[in-house]
C-alpha positions as CSV (number, residue, x, y, z in Angstrom):
1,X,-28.2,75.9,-60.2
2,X,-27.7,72.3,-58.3
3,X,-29.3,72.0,-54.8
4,X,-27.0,70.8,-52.0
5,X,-28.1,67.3,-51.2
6,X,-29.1,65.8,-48.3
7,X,-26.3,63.5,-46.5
8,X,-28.4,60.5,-45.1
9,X,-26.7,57.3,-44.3
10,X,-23.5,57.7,-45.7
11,X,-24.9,58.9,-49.0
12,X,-25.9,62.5,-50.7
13,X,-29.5,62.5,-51.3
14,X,-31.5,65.0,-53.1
15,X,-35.1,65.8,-53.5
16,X,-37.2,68.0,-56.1
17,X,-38.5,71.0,-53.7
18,X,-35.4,73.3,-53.1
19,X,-35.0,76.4,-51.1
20,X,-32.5,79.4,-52.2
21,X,-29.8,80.5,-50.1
22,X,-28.9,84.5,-49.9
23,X,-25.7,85.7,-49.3
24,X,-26.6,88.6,-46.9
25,X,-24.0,90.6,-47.9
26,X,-26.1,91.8,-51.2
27,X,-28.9,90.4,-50.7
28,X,-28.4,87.9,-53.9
29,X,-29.1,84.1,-54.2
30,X,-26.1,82.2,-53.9
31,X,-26.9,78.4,-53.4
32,X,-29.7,76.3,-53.4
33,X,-30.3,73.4,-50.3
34,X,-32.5,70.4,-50.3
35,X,-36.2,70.9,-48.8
36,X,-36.3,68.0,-46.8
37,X,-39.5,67.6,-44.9
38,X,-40.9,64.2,-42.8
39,X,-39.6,61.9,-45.3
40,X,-36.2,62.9,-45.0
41,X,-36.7,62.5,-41.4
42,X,-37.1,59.3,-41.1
43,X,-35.2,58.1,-43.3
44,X,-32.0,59.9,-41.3
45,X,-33.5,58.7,-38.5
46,X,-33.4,55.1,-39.4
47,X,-30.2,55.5,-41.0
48,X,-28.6,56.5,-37.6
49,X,-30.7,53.5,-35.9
50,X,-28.7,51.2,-38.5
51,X,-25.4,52.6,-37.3
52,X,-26.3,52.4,-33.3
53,X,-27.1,48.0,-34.5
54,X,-24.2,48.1,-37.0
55,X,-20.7,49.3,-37.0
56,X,-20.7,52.7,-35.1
57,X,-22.3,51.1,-32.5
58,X,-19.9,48.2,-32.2
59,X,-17.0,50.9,-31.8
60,X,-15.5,51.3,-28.8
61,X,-14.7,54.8,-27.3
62,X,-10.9,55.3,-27.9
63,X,-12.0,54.5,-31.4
64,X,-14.7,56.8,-31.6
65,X,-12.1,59.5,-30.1
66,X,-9.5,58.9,-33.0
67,X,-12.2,59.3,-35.5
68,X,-13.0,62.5,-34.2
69,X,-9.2,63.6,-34.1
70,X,-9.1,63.0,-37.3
71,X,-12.0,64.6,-38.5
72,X,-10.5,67.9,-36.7
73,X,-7.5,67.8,-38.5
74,X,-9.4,67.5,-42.0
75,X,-11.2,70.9,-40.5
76,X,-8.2,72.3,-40.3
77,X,-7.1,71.9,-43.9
78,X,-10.3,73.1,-44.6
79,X,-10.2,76.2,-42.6
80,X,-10.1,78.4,-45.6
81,X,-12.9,76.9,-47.5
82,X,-15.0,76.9,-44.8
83,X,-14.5,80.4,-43.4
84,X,-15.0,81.6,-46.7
85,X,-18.5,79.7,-46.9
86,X,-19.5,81.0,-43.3
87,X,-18.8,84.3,-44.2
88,X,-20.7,84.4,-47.0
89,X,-23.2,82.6,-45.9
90,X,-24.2,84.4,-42.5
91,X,-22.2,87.8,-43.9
92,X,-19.2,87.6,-40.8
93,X,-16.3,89.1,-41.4
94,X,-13.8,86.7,-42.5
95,X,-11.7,87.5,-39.1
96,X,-14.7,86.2,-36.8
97,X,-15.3,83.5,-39.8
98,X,-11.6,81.8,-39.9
99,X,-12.2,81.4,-35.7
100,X,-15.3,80.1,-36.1
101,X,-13.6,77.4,-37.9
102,X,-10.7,77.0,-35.6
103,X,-13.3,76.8,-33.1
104,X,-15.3,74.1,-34.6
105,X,-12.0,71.7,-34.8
106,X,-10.8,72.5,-31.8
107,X,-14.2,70.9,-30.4
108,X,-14.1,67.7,-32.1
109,X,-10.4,67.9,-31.1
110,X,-11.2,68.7,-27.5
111,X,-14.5,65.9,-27.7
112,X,-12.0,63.2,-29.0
113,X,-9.6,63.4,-26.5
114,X,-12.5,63.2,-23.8
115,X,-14.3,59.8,-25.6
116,X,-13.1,57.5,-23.1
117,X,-12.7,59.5,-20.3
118,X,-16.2,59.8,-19.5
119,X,-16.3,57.3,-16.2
120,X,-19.0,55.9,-13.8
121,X,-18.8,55.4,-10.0
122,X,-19.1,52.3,-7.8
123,X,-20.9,52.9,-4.6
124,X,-20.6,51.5,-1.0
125,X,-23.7,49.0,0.0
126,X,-24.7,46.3,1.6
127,X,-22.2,43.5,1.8
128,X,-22.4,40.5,-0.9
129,X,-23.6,43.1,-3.1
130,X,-21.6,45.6,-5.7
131,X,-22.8,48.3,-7.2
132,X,-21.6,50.6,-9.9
133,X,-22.5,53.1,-12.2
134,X,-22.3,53.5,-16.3
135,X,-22.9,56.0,-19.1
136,X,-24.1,55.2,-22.2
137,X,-25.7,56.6,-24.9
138,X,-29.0,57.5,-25.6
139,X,-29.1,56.0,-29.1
140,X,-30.2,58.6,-32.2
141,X,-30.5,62.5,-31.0
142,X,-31.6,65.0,-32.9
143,X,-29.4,68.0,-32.8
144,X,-31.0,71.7,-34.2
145,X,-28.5,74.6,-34.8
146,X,-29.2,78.1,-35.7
147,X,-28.2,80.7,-38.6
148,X,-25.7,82.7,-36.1
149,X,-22.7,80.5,-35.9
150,X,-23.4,77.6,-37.7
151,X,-19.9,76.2,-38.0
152,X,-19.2,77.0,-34.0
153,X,-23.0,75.7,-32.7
154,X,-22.9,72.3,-35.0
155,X,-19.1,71.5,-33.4
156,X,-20.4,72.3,-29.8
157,X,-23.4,69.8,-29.8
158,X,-22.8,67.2,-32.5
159,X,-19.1,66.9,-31.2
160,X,-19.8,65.6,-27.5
161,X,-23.3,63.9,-29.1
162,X,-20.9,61.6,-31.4
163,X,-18.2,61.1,-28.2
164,X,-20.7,59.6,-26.3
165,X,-21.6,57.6,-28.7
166,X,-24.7,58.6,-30.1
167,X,-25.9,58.4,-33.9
168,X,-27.3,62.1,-35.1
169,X,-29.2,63.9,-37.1
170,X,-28.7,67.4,-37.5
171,X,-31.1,69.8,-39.0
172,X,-29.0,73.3,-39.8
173,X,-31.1,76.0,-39.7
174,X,-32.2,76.9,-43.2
175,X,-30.4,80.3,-44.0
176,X,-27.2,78.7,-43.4
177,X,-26.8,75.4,-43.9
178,X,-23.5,75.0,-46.3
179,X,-21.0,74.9,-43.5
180,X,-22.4,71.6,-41.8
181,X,-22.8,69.8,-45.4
182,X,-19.1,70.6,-45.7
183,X,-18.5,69.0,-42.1
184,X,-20.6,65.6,-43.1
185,X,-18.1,65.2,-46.4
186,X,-15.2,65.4,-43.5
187,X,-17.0,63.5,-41.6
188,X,-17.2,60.7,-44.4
189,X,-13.4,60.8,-45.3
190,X,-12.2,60.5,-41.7
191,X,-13.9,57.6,-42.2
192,X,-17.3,57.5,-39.5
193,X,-19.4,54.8,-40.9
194,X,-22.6,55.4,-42.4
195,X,-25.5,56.8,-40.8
196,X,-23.5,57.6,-37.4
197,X,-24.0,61.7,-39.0
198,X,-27.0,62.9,-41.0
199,X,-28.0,66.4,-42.1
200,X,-31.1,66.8,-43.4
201,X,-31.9,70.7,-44.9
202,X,-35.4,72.3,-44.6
203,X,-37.2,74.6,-43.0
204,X,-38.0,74.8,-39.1
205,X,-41.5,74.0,-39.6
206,X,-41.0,71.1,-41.9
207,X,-37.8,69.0,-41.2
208,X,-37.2,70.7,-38.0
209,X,-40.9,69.9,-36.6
210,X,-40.9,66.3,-38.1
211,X,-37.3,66.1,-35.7
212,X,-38.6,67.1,-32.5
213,X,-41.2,64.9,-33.0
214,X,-40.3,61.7,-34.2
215,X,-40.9,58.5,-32.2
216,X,-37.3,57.1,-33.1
217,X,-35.1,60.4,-31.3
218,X,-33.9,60.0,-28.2
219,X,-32.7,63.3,-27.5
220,X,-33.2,66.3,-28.9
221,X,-30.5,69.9,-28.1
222,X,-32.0,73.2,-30.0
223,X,-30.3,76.4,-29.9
224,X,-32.6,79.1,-30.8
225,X,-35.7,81.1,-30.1
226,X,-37.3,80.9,-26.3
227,X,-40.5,80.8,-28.3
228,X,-39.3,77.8,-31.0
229,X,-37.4,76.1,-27.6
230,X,-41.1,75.9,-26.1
231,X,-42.2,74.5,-29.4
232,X,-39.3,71.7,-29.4
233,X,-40.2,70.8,-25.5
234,X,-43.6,70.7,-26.2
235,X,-43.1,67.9,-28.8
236,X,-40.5,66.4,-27.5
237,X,-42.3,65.6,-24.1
238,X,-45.0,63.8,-26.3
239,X,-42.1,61.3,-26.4
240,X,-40.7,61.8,-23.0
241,X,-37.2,62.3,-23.9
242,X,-34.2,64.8,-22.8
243,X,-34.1,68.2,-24.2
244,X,-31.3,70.4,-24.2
245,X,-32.0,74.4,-25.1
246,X,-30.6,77.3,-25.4
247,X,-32.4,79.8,-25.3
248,X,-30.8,83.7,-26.1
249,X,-30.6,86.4,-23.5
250,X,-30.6,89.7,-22.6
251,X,-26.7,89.6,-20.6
252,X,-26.3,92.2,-18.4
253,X,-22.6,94.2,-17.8
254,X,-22.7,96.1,-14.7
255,X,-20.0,98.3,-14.4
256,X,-18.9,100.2,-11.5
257,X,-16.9,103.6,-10.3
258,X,-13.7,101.3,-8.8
259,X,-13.5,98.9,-12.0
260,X,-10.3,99.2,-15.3
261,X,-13.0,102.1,-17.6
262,X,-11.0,101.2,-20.5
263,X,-10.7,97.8,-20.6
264,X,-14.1,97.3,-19.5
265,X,-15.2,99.5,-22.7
266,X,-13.2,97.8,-24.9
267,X,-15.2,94.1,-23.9
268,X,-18.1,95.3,-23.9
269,X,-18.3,97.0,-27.4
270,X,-17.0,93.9,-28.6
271,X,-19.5,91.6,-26.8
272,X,-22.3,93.3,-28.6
273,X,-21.1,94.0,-32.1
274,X,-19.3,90.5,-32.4
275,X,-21.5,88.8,-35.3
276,X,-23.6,92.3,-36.0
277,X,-24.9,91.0,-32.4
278,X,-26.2,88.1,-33.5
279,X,-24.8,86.1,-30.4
280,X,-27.4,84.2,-27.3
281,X,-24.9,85.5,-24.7
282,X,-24.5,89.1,-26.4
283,X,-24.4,91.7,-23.8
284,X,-27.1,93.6,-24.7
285,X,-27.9,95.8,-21.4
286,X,-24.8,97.8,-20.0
287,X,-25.4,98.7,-16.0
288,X,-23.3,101.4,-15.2
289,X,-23.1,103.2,-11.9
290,X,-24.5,106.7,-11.6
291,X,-21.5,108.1,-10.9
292,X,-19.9,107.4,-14.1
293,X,-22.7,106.9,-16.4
294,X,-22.4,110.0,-18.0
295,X,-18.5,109.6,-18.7
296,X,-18.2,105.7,-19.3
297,X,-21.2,106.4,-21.9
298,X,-19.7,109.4,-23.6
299,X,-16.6,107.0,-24.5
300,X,-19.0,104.1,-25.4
301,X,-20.6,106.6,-27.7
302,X,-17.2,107.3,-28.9
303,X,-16.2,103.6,-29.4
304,X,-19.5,103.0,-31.1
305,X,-18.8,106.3,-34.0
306,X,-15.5,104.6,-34.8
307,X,-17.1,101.0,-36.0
308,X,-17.4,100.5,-39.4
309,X,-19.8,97.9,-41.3
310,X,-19.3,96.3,-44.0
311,X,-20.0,93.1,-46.3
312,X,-18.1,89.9,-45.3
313,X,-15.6,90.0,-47.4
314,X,-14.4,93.5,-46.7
315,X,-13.9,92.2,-42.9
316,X,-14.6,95.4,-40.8
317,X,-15.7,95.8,-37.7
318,X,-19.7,94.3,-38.6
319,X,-21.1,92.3,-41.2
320,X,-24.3,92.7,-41.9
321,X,-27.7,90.4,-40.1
322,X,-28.5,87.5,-41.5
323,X,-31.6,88.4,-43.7
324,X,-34.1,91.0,-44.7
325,X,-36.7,89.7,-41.8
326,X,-34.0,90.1,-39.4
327,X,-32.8,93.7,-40.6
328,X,-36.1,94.5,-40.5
329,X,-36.6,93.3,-37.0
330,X,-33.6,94.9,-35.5
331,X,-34.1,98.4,-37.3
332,X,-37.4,98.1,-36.2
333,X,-36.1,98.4,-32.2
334,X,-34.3,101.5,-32.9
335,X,-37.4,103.2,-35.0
336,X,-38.9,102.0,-31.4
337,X,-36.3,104.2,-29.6
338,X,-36.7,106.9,-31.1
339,X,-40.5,106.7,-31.0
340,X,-40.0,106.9,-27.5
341,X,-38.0,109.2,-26.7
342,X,-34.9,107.4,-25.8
343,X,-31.7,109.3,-26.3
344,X,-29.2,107.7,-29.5
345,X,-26.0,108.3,-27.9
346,X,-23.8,106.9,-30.8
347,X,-24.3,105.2,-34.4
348,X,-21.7,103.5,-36.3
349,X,-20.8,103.9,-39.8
350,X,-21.3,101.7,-43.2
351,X,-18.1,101.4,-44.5
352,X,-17.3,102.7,-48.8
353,X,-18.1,100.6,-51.3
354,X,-20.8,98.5,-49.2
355,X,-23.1,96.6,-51.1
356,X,-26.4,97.9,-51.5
357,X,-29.3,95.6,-51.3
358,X,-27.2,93.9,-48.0
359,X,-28.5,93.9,-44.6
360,X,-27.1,96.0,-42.9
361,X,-28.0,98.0,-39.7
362,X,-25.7,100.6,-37.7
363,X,-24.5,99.6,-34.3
364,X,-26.7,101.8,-32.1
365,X,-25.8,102.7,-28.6
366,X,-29.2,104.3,-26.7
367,X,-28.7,105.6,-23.1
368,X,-30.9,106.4,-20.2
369,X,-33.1,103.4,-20.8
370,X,-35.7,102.4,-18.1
371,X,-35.1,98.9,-16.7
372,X,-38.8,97.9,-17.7
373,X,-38.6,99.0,-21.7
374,X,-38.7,96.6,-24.6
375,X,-35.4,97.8,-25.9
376,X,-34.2,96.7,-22.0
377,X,-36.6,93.5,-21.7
378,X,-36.4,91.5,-25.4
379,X,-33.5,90.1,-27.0
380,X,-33.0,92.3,-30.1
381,X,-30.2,90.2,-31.3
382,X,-28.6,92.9,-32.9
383,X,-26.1,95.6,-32.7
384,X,-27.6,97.5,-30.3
385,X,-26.5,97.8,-26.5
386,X,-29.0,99.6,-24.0
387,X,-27.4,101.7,-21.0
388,X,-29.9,101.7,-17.7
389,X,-28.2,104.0,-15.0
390,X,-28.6,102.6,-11.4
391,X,-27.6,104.1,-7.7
392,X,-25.7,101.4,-6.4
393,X,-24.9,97.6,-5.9
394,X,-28.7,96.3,-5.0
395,X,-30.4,98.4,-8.0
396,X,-27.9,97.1,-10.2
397,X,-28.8,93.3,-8.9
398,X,-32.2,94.4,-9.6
399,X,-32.0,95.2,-12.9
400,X,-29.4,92.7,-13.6
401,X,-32.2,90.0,-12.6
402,X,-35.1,92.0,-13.8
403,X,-35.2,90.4,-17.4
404,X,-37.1,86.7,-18.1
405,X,-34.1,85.6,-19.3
406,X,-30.7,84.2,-17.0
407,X,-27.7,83.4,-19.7
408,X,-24.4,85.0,-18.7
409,X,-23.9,88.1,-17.0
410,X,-20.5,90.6,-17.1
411,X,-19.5,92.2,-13.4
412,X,-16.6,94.7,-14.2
413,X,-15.1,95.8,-10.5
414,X,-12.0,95.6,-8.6
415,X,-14.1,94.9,-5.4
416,X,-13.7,91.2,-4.8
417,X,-16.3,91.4,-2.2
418,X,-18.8,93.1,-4.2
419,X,-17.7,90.8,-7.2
420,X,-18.6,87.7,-5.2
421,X,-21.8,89.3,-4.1
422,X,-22.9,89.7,-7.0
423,X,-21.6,86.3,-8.6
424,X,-24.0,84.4,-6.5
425,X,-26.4,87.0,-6.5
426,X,-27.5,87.5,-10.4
427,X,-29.4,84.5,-12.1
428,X,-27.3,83.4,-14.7
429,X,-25.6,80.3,-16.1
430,X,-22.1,81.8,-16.3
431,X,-20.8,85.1,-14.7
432,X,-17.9,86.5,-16.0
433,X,-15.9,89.2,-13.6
434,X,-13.7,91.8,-15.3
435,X,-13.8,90.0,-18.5
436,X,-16.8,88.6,-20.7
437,X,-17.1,85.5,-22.9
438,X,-13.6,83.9,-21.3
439,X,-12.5,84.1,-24.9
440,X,-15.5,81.4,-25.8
441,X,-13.1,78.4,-24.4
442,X,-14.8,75.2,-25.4
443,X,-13.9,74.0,-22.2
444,X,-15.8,76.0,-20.2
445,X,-19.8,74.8,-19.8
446,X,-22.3,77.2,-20.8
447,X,-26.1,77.1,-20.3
448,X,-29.4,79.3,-18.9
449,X,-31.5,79.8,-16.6
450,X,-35.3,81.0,-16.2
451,X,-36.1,82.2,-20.0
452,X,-32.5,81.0,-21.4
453,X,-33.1,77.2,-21.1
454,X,-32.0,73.9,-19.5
455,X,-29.0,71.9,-19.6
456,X,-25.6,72.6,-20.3
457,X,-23.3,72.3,-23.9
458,X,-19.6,72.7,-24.0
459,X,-16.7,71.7,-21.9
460,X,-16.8,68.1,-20.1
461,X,-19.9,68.7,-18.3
462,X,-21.6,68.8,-22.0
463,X,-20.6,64.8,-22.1
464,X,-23.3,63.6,-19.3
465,X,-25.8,65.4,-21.1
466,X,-25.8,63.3,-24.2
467,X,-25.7,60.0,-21.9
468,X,-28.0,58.3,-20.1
469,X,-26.6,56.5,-16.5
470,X,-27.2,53.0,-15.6
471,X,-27.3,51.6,-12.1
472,X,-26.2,48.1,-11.9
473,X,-26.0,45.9,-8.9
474,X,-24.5,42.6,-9.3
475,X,-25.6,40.5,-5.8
476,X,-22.8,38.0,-5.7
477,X,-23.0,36.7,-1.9
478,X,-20.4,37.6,0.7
C-alpha cells in the first residue's frame, strides 16, 4: 500500500517510516501517511520562509483573497470526495461529513472576501507628527489540528492564517490526516505558490513537537488537549511567540421551568451526540431546574432510547469514536458511573448490520450527578451528557462556573432578565441563549477561557490574531 506523501514546498514528499491509518468504522487499516518527524520540519519550515521572500510574499491582499476564492470553489467540486474521506476517516456520518465540507469552503470563501479588509487606524498626536497603525503578518506559523473535525478545524485556522498573509505549516493530527492532503492538492491547482501551504504527517510527539518548537515559527494555533495545549505553550514560549489554543470543555446547558422543553431537548441531544461527542464546545453537563428535572430528564432519556449508531457510511444518528484508545476512554466513564452509583437514565442503540470490530459506544444519558464528580468535572469527549439538578438561578451559576474549564455555555429561558444575568455571569467564551452552537456560523468568533485556552479563531476577529500591529510615526514638521 503507498503512503500519502508529505506536501512541502509545492511538492509531494515521501519518507520510509509510515504510519497506518484505521477506518474506525471496522476497525481495519485503510491508508498509510508519511512519518514525518524534525526533518520534515524544517524543511516545511524553510519552504514557507522561501515563499514569505519570494512570490507569496510579494502578493498583495486582494490577490491573496482571489486565491482563496478559488480554492473554495475547487472544495466545492470536491465536496463529495472529501466527505466521503472524512467520514471514513474519523467514522461521521456522511450527513455531518458533506457539512463539514461545505463548512470548510465556505471559510476560505468567507477568509477571501475579508483579505483586504483587514484595516489599521491613524491616531490624533502632537502636531508635525502623524501616526498610524498597520497589520502585517507574522511570517511562517505553525497551525496543529485535531482528529475530530479535521476538514472544519484546518479551514478555520489555516484560512484567516493564509488571508493575513502568513506562510503555514500544518501538522494534521495523525488519525486523520487525508482530508488536509486533499486540501494542499486544491490548494496547488488554484494556483498558491509554493511553500505558502505545507502539511507535514506524523505523530504529536514527533512532527508535532519539532513544530511548536522550532526557531523559524512565528506563531503557533493548536486545537486539542488542555494537557498537549500546556505542552505547545511551554515550547513555544522558549521562542517567545503567540499561541493560539483551544482547549475542549465541559459546556454547561442550564435549563429552566419558564424555557420552550421541547425545543430545548431537541438542541441539546444534538449538541452532545453531534460527532459521537467528539466536539470542544459539546454540551456535556445539562443544569436543569429542580422543578422539572424529573420530567425534562424522563424525555431526554426518551430522546436518548431513540438514537441509533452506526458506521459512517450507514449515516444514523452516531458514528462511531475515533479509535480503540478513545472507545476505551469513553466506555471507561460510564463503567465509572456505574461503579458509583449514578443512575443510567437512557442508552442508545447500535443500529443492524453494524460493523463489528468498530468503535462504537452507546450515547449514555446519567442523571442526578453531583456537581463535583469526574463524570461532571472532565471532558469525556464522548456521547455522554451528565444531568446535575440545582434549586435555582445562583446554584445553577455555580455549577455552571464550577468546572476548570470556560468554552461556551447554553442558557435555555424565556426570562430576558435572568438570560442576561446569567450571560455576564457564567465564564465562558460564547453564551448561547435558547439555542446552542448558532448553527457553527464561521462568522461568529469562538474561543475559552480559564482551562479552554487563549485567543480567538473564527469570524473577523480570527484575522488580528494571525497579525502582528505596527505603530508608525512619521515626524514631518508642522
Amino acid at each position: 500500500m503507498n503512503a500519502h506523501q508529505h506536501f512541502i514546498g509545492g511538492t509531494w514528499v515521501g519518507g520510509e517510516a509510515t504510519l497506518p491509518v484505521l477506518n474506525p468504522s471496522h476497525g481495519q487499516e485503510m491508508a498509510r501517511i508519511a512519518r514525518g518527524g524534525a526533518k520534515e520540519i524544517d524543511d516545511a519550515v524553510k519552504a514557507g520562509h522561501a515563499a514569505m521572500d519570494g512570490e507569496w510574499g510579494r502578493l498583495d491582499a486582494a490577490s491573496r483573497g482571489r486565491l482563496m476564492l478559488k480554492l473554495a470553489e475547487l472544495i466545492r467540486r470536491d465536496a463529495e470526495i472529501l466527505a466521503k474521506m472524512e467520514s471514513e476517516d474519523v467514522g461521521k456520518p456522511m450527513t455531518l461529513a458533506r457539512n463539514d465540507a461545505q463548512v470548510c469552503a465556505r471559510y476560505f470563501e468567507y477568509y477571501g472576501g475579508a483579505a483586504d479588509k483587514v484595516h489599521g487606524d491613524t491616531i490624533p498626536f502632537q502636531n508635525g507628527f502623524t501616526v498610524m497603525t498597520v497589520y502585517e503578518p507574522h511570517g511562517v506559523v505553525g497551525v496543529i489540528v485535531p482528529w475530530n473535525y479535521p476538514l472544519q478545524m484546518t479551514g478555520r485556522s489555516v484560512a484567516p492564517a493564509l488571508a493575513m498573509g502568513n506562510a503555514v505549516v500544518l501538522k494534521p493530527a495523525e488519525d486523520t490526516s487525508l482530508s488536509a492532503l486533499h486540501l494542499a492538492k486544491l490548494a496547488a491547482e488554484a494556483g498558491f505558490p509554493a511553500g505558502s501551504l505545507n502539511v507535514v504527517t506524523g505523530l504529536g510527539e514527533e512532527a508535532g513537537a519539532a513544530l511548536a518548537s522550532h526557531k523559524g515559527i512565528h506563531h503557533i494555533s493548536f486545537t486539542g488537549s488542555r494537557e498537549v495545549g500546556i505542552l505547545i505553550q511551554t515550547a513555544a514560549a522558549k521562542n517567545t511567540i503567540p499561541v493560539t489554543l483551544e482547549l475542549g470543555g465541559k459546556s454547561p446547558q442550564v435549563v429552566f421551568a419558564d424555557a420552550d422543553l421541547s425545543e430545548a431537548g431537541t438542541v441539546i441531544v444534538k449538541a452532545i451526540t453531534q460527532n459521537a461527542g467528539q466536539t470542544c464546545s459539546a454540551g456535556s453537563r445539562v443544569v436543569i431546574e429542580d422543578k422539572i428535572y424529573d420530567s425534562f430528564t424522563a424525555d431526554l432519556a426518551k430522546r436518548f432510547k431513540d438514537l441509533r449508531v452506526g458506521s459512517g457510511e450507514q449515516d444514523l444518528d452516531l458514528g462511531p469514536v475515533v479509535n480503540a484508545k478513545q472507545c476505551e476512554r469513553v466506555q471507561g466513564y460510564i463503567d465509572l458511573a456505574r461503579r458509583d452509583g449514578l443512575t443510567i437514565l437512557a442508552e442508545g442503540e447500535l443500529g443492524t448490520n453494524v460493523p463489528g470490530d468498530g468503535y462504537y459506544v452507546r450515547p449514555t444519558l446519567i442523571g442526578d450527578v453531583p456537581p463535583d464528580h469526574r463524570l461532571a468535572q472532565e471532558e469525556i469527549f464522548g456521547p455522554v451528557l451528565v444531568a446535575i439538578r440545582v434549586r435555582d438561578e445562583a446554584e445553577a451559576l455555580k455549577v455552571a462556573n464550577g468546572t476548570e474549564y470556560g468554552l461556551a455555555a447554553g442558557i435555555w429561558t424565556q426570562d430576558l432578565g435572568k438570560a442576561l444575568r446569567l450571560s455576564k455571569g457564567i465564564k465562558s467564551g460564547q453564551v448561547f441563549v435558547n439555542n446552542y452552537g448558532a448553527g457553527g456560523g464561521v462568522e461568529l468568533p469562538f474561543g475559552g477561557v480559564k482551562g479552554s485556552g487563549h485567543g480567538r479563531e473564527k469570524g473577523f476577529e480570527a484575522l488580528y490574531g494571525f497579525g502582528a500591529m505596527k505603530m508608525i510615526a512619521i515626524k514631518h514638521g508642522v
